[in-house]
Backbone as JSON, one array per atom type, in Angstrom:
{
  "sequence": "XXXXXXXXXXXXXXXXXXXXXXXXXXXXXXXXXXXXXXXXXXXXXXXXXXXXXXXXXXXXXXXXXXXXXXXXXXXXXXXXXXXXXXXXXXXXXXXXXXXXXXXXXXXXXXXXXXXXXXXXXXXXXXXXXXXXXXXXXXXXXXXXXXXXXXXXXXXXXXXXXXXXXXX",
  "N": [[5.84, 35.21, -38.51], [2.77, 34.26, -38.35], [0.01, 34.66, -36.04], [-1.41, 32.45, -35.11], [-0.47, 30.01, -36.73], [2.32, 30.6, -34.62], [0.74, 29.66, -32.65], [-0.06, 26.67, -32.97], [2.31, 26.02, -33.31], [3.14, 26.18, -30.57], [1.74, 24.07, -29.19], [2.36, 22.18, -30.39], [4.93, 21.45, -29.23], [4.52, 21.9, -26.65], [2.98, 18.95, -26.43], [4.9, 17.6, -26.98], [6.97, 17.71, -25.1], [5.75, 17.21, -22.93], [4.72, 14.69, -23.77], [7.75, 13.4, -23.49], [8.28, 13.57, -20.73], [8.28, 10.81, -19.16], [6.35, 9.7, -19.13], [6.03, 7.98, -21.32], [8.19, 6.16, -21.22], [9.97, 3.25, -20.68], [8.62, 0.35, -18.93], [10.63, -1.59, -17.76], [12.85, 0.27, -17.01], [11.93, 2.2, -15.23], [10.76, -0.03, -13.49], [13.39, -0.42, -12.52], [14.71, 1.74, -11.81], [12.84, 2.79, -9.4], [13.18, 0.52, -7.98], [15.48, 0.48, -6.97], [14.94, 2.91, -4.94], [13.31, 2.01, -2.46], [12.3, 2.64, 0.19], [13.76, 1.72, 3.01], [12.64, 1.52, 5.69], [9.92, 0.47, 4.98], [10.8, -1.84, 3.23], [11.6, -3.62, 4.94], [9.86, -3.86, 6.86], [8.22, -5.15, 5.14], [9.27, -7.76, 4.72], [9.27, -8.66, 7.44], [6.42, -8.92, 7.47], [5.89, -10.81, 5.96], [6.94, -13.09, 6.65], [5.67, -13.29, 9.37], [2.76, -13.57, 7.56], [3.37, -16.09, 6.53], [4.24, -17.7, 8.73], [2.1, -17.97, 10.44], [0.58, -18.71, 8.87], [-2.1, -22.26, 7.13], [-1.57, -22.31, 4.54], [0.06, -20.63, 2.36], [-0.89, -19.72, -0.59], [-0.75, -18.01, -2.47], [1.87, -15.37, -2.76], [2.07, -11.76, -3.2], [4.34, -8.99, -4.02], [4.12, -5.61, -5.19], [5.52, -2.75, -6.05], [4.88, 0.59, -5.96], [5.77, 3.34, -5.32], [8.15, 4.85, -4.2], [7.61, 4.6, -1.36], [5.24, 3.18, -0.98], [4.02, 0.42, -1.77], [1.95, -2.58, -2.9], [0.61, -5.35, -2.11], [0.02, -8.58, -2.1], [-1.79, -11.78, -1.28], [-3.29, -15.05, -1.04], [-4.18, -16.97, 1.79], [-4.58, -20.45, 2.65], [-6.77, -22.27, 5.05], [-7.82, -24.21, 7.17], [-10.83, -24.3, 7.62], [-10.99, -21.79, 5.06], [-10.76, -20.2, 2.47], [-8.68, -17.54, 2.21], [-8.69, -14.16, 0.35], [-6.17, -11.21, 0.13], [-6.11, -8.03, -0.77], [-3.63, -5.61, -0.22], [-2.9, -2.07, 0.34], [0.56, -0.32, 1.21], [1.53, 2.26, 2.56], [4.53, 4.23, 3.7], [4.63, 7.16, 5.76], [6.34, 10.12, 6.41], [6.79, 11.16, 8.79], [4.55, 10.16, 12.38], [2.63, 12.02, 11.97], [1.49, 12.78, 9.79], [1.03, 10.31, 8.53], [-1.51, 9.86, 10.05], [-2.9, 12.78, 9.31], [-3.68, 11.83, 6.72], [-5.06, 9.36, 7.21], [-7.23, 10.74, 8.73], [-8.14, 12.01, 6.65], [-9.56, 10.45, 4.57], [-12.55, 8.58, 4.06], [-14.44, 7.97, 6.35], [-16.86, 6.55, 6.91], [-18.49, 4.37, 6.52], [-16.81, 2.85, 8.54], [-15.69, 1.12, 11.55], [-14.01, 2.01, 14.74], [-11.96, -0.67, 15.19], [-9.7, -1.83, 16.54], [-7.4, -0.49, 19.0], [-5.28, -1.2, 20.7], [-2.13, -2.76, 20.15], [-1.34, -5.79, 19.25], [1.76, -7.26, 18.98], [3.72, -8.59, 16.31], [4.5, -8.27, 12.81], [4.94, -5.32, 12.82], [6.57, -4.68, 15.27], [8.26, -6.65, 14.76], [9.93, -5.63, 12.55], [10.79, -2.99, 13.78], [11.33, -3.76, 15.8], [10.25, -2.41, 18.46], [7.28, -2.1, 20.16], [4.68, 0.26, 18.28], [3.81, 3.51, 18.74], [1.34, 4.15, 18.49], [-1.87, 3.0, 17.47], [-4.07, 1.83, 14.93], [-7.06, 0.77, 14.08], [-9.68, 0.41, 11.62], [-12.32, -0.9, 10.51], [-14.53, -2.54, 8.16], [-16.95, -4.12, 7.21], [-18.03, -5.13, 4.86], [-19.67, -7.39, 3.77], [-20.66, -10.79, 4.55], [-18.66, -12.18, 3.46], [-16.38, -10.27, 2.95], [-14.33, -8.02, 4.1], [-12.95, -4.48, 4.71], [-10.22, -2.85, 6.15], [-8.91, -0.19, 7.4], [-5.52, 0.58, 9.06], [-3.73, 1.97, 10.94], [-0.18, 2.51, 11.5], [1.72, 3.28, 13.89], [3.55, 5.44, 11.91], [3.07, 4.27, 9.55], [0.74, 3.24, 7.4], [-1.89, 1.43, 6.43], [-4.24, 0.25, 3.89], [-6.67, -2.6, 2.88], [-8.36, -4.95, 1.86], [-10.11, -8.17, 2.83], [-11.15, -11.04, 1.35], [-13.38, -13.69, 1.41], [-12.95, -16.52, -0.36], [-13.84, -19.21, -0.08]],
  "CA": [[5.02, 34.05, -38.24], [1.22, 34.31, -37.78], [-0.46, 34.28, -34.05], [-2.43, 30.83, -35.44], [0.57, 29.2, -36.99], [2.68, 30.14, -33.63], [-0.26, 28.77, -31.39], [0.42, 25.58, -33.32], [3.77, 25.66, -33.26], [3.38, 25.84, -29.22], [0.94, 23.2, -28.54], [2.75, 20.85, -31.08], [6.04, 21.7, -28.55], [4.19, 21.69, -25.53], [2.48, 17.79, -26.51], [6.14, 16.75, -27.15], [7.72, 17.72, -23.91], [4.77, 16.09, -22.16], [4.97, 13.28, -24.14], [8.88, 12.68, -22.89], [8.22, 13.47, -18.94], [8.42, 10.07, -18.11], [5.19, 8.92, -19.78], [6.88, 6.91, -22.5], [9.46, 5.61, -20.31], [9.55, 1.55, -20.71], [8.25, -0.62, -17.81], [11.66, -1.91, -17.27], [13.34, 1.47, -16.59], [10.55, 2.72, -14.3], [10.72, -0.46, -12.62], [14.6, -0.74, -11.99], [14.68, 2.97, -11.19], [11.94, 2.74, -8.4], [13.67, -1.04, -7.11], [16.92, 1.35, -5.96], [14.69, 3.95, -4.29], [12.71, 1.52, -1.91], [12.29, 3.01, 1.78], [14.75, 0.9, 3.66], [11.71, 0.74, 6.63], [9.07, -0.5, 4.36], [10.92, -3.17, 2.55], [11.86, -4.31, 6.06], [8.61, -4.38, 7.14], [7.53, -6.19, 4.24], [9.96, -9.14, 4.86], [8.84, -9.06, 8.33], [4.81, -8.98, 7.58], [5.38, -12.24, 4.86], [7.45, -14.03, 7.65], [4.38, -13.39, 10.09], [1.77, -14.32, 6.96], [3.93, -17.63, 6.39], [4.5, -18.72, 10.12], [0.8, -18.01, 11.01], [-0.46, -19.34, 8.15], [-1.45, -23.4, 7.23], [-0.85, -22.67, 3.67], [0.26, -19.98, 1.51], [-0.76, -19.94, -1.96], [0.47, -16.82, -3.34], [2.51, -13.98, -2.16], [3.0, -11.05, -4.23], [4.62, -7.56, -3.73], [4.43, -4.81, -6.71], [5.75, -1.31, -5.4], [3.99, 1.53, -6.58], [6.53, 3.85, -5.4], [9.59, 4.43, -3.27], [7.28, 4.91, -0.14], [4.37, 2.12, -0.95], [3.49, -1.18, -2.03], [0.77, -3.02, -2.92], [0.6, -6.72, -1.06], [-1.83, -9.53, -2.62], [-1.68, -12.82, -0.92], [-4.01, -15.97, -0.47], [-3.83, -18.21, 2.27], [-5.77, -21.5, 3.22], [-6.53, -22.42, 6.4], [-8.89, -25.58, 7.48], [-12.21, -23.47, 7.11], [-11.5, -21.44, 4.26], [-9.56, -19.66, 1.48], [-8.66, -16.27, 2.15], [-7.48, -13.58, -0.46], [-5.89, -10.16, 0.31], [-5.55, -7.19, -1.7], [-3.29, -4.3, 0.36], [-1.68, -0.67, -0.41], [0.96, 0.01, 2.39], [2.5, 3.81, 2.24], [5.03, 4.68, 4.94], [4.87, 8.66, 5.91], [7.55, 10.82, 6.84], [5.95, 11.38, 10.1], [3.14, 9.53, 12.04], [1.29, 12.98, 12.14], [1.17, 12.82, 7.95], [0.36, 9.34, 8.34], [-2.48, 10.28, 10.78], [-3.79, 13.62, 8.62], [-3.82, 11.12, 5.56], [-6.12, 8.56, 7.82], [-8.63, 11.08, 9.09], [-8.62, 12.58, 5.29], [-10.07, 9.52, 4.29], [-13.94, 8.45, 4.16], [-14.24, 6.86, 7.18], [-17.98, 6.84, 7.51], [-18.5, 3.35, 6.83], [-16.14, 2.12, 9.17], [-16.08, 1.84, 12.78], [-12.73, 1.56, 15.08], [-12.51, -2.19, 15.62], [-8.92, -1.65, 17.68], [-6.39, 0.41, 19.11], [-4.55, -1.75, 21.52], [-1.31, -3.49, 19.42], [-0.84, -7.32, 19.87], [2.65, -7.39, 18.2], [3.34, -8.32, 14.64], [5.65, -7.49, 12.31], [5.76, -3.92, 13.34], [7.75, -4.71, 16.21], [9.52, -7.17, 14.62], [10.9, -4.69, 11.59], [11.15, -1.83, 14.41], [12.08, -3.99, 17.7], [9.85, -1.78, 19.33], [5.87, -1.53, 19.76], [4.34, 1.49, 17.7], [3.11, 4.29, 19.55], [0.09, 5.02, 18.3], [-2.44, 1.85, 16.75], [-5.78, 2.0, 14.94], [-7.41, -0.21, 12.99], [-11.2, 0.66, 11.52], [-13.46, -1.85, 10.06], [-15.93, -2.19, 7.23], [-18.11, -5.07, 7.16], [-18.85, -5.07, 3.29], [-20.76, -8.43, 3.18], [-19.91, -11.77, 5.38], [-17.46, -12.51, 3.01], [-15.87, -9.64, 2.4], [-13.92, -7.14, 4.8], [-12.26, -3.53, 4.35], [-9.56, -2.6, 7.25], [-7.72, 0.97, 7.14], [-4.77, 0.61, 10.17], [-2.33, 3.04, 11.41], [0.94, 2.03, 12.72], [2.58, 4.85, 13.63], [3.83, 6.25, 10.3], [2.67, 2.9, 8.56], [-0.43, 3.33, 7.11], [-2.22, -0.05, 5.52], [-5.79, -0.13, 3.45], [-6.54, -3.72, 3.32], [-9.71, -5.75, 1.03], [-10.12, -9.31, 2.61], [-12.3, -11.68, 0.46], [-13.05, -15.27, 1.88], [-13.39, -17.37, -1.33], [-14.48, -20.72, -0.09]],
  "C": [[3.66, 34.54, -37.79], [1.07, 33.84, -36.54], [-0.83, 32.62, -34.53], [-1.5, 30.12, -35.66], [1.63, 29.09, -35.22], [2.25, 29.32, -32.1], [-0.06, 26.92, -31.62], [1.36, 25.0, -32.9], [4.03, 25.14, -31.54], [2.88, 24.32, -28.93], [1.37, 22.48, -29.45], [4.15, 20.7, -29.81], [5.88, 20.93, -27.29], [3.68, 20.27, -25.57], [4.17, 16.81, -26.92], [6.86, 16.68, -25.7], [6.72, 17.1, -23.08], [4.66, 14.67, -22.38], [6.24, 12.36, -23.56], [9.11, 13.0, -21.56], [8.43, 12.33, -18.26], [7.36, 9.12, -18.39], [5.51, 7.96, -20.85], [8.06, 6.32, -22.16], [8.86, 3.86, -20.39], [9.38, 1.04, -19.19], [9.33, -0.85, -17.23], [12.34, -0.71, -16.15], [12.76, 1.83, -15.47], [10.82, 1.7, -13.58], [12.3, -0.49, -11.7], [15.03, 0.93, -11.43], [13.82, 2.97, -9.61], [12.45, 1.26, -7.5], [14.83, -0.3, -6.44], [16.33, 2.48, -5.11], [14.11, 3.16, -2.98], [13.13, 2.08, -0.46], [12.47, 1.69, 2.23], [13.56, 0.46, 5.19], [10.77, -0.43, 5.72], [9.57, -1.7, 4.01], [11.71, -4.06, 4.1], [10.97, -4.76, 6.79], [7.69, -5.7, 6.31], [8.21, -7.95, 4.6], [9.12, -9.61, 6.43], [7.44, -9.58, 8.31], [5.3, -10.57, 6.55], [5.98, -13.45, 5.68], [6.38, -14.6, 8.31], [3.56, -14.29, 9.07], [2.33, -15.68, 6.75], [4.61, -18.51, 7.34], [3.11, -18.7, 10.59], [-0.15, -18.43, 10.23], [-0.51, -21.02, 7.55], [-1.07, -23.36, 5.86], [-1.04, -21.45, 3.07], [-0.17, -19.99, 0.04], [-0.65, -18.98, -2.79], [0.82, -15.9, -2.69], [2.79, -13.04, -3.34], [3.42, -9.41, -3.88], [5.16, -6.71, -4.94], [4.23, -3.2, -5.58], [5.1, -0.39, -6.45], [5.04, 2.76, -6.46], [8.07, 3.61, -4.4], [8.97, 4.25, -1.9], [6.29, 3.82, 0.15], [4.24, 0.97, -1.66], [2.15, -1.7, -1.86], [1.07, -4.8, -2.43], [-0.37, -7.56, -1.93], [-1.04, -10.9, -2.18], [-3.07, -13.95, -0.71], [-3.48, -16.87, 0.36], [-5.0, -19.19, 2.52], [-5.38, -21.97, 4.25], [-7.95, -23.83, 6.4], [-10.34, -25.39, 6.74], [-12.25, -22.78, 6.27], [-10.25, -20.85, 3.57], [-9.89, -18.17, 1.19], [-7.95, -15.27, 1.03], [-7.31, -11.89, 0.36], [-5.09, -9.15, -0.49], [-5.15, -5.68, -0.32], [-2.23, -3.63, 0.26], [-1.19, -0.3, 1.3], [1.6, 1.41, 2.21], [2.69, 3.99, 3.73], [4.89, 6.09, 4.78], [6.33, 8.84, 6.51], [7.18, 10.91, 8.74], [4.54, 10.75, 10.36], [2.05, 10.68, 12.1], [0.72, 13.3, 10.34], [0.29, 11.88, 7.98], [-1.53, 9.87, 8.72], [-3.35, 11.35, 10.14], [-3.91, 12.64, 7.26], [-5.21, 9.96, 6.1], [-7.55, 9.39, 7.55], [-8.89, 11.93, 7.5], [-9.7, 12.03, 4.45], [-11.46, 9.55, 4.41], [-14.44, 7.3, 5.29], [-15.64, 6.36, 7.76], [-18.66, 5.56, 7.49], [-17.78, 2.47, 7.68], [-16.28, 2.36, 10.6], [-14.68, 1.05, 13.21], [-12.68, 0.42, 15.52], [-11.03, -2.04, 16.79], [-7.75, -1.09, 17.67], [-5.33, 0.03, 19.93], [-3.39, -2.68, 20.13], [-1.2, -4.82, 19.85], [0.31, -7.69, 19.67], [2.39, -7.78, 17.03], [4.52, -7.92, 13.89], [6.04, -6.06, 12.26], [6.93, -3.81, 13.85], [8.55, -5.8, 15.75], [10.15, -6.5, 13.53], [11.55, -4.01, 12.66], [11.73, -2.21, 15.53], [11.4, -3.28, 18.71], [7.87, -1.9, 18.82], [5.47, -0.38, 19.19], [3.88, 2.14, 19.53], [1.83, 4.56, 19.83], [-0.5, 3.5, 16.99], [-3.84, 2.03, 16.63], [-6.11, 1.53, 13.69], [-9.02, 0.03, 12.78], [-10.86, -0.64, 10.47], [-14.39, -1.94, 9.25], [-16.31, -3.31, 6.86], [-18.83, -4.85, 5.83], [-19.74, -6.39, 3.03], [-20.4, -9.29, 4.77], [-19.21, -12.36, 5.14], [-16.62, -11.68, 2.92], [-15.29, -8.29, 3.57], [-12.97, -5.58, 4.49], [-11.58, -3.19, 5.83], [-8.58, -1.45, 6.57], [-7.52, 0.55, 8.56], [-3.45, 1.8, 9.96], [-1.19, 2.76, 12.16], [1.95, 2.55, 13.31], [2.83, 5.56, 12.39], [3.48, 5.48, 9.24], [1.11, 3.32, 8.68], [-0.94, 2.19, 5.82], [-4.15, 0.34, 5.32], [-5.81, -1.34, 2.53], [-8.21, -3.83, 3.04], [-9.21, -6.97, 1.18], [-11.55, -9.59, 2.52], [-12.26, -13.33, 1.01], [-13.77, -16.0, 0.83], [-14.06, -18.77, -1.16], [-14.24, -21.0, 1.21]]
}
């Protein structure tokens, strides 16, 4: 076999086994695979945080939760309230530890933001966990007067969080 023909031969090989990694895997599969892995905190948290958004809020008008993996979730909800109609787009990833969580925070670009608070009020933290976090920090980014960016730390819970006030 010629060097040129077996260079072929590889990189026709090598674009096949890449091709079946997982990349051509149907939507379904991928999703019902990743619905049995779900971190048993997070999706406990999650029930708890949509409880909170739908006892504290006067009206709901959508909830939605699309997991991204076994460890995060993405959140999008609107609610309306007297004065206005809020939407929220947010990615939650639990860590293994809150010191991951925490080197994943300060990894971040935090240079627009400034710490708005570190004191916990409760919340569905403590109602997934029964217990207050340890460790709470919530920065701030003031993108318009409609428009807000919030990275928070909740011990090992780590939330980045785009609210938009539509009307």
């Amino acid at each position: 076999m010629k060097p040129s023909t077996l260079a072929v031969c590889v990189t026709i090989i090598a674009a096949l086994i890449i091709g079946t990694c997982g990349c051509t895997s149907s939507s379904n599969t991928t999703t019902s695979s990743v619905a049995t892995q779900h971190n048993a905190f997070l999706e406990n948290y999650l029930a708890a945080y949509k409880n909170e958004i739908y006892s504290n809020s006067t009206q709901v008008q959508a909830w939605e939760v699309n997991w991204i993996n076994s460890t995060s979730a993405r959140v999008q909800y609107t609610i309306k309230t007297p004065n206005a109609t809020v939407n929220s787009d947010e990615t939650l990833t639990v860590f293994l530890t809150t010191q991951d969580a925490t080197n994943y925070v300060n990894a971040m670009n935090l240079t627009a933001y400034s710490l708005a608070k570190t004191v916990y009020s409760g919340g569905a933290y403590q109602n997934a966990t029964g217990h207050a976090p340890q460790l709470y920090k919530e920065y701030q980014n003031n993108i318009s007067f409609y428009e807000v960016q919030y990275i928070t730390q909740v011990d090992n819970l780590v939330s980045v969080q785009t609210a938009k006030q539509l009307s």
